[in-house]
N, C-alpha and C positions, 0 to 999 in steps of 0.2 A: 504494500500500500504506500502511495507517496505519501511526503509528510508537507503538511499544512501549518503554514509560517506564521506566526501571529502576528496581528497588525494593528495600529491606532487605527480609530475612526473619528474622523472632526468632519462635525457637522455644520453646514453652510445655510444661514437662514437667511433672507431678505427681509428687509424691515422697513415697509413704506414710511411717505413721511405723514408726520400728525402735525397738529394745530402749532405745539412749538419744539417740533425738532423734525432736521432733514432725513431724507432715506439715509438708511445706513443698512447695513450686513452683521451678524452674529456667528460667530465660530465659536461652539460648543465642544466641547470634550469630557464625556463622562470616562472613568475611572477608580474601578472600585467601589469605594463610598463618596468620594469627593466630582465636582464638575467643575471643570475650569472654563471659564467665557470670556472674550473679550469682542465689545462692540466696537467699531469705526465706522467713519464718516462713510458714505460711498464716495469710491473715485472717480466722477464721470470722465474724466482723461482714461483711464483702464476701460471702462464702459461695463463691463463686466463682474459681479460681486463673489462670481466664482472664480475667475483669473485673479480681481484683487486680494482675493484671501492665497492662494497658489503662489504671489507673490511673496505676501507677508511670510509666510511658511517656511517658503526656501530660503529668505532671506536669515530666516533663523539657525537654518539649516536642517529643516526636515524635510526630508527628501519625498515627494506626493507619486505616490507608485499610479494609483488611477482614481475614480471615482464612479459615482454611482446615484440617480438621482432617484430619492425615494419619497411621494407626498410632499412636492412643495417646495424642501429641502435638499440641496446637494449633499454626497458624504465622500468626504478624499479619503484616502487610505494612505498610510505610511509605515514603512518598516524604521522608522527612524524613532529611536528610544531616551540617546545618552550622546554624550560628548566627553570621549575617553571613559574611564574605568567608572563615575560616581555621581556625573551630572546631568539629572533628567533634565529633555528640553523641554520645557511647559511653553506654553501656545502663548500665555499671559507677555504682557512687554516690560 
């Protein structure tokens, strides 16, 4: 039987705009017991709220293997965990 890799999943939400704040985007990531989330602006120069967060990511340096959209939500996938021996990459800035 092959073996099946485990992966993050961060979830890609869009976030129209309301009465007093602009569209923006939400990347979600549950793990465990804890969620970690971080909102930003959308970038209409990007146009895209799922390219924008695909950036933010790799800039971090989490590598986005593929994605998948499920109800509304985008979800990336990453094999990307640590940075050397002890340093988890958290999505947060």
């Amino acid at each position: 039987m092959k073996t099946v890799n485990n992966m993050r999943a961060i979830r890609v939400k869009f976030l129209p705009p309301t009465n007093t704040q602009g569209t923006r985007i939400k990347l979600i990531e549950q793990l465990y017991q804890t969620t970690d989330t971080i909102t930003l602006s959308y970038d209409y120069a990007i146009g895209n709220g799922t390219d924008q967060a695909i950036q933010l990511l790799q800039g971090k340096g989490i590598n986005i293997l593929g994605k998948s959209d499920i109800k509304g939500e985008t979800v990336l996938f990453s094999d990307s965990w640590a940075r050397g021996e002890n340093e988890f990459i958290t999505i947060k800035k």
